[in-house]
C-alpha positions as CSV (number, residue, x, y, z in Angstrom):
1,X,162.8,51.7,143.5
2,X,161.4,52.8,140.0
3,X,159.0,55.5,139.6
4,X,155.5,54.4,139.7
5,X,153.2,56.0,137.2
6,X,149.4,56.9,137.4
7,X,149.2,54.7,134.1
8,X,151.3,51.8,135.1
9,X,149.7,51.8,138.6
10,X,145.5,52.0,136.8
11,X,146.8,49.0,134.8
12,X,147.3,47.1,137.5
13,X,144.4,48.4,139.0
14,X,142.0,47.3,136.4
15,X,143.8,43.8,135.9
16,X,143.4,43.3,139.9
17,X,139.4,43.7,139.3
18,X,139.3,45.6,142.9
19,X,138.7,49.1,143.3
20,X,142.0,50.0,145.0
21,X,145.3,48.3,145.2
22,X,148.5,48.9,147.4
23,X,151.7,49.7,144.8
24,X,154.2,50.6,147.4
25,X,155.2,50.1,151.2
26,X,157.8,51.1,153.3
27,X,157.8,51.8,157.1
28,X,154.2,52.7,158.2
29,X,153.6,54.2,154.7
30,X,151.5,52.5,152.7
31,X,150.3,54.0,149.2
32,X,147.8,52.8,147.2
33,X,145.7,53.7,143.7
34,X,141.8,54.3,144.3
35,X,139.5,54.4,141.8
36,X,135.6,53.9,142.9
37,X,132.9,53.2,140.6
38,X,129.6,55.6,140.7
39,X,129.7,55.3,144.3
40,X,132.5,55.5,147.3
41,X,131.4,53.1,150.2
42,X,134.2,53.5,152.2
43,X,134.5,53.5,155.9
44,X,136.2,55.5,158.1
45,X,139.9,54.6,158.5
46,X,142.2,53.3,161.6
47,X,145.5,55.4,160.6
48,X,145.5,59.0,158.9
49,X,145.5,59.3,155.2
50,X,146.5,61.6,152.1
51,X,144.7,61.9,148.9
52,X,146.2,63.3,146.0
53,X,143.9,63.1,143.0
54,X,145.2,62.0,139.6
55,X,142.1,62.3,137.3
56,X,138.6,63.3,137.4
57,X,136.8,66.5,139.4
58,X,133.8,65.6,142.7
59,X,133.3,66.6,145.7
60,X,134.7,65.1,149.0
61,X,132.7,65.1,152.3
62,X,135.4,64.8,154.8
63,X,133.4,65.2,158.7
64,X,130.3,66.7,156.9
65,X,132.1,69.3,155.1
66,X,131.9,69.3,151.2
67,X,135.2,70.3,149.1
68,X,135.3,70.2,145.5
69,X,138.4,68.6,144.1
70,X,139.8,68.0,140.9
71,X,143.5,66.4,139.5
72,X,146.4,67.6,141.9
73,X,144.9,68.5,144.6
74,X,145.5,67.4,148.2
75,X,143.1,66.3,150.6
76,X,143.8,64.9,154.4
77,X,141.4,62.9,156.9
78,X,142.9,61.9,160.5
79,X,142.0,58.6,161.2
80,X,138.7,57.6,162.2
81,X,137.1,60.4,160.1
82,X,133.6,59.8,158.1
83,X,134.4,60.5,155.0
84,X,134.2,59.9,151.3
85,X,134.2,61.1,147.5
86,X,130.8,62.1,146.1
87,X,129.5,63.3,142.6
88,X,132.9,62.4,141.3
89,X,133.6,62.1,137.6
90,X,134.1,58.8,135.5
91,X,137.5,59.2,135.2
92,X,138.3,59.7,138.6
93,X,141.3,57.9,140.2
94,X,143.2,59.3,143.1
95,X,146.7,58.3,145.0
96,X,146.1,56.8,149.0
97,X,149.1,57.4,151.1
98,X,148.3,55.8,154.8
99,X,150.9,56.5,157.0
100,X,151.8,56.9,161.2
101,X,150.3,54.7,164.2
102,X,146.6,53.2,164.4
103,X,144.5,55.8,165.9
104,X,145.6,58.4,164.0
105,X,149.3,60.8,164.9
């Protein structure tokens, strides 16, 4: 397996016309590329995730708490958490990594 590159994987991202796109699997992980536009509707999720921001500076609400964020930094949410990005940047983009059983390890 190559190396997959913020760039490489935004390019595909933009050329797929959808917000967020899977670029890798293996086992129960699943890893995606996110980027939302003005506003993040997502729902809460049926497996625990990892974000690890690539561009841009927000804040995430994760179970009503508020975290400000910017390009490295980590964030987790156990499955079937509220949560989402908010007053996030234009250039924001962030890694997904979904991993373990539904309902959350």
């Amino acid at each position: 397996m190559s190396a997959i590159s913020p760039a490489i994987a935004l390019e595909q991202l933009t050329s797929s016309g959808n917000l967020f796109l899977e670029v890798f699997r293996h086992g129960s992980l699943v890893v995606e590329i996110y980027r939302p536009e003005k506003v993040d509707l997502q729902q809460p999720h049926t497996r625990d995730e990892i974000y690890v921001v690539v561009a841009g500076t927000g804040q995430f609400e994760c179970g009503g708490v508020l975290t400000g964020f910017g390009p490295g930094d980590f964030l987790f949410v156990p499955a079937f958490v509220p949560h989402r990005f908010v007053d996030f940047s234009e250039d924001f983009s962030t890694w997904v990594f979904f991993y373990g059983p539904e309902g959350g390890e």
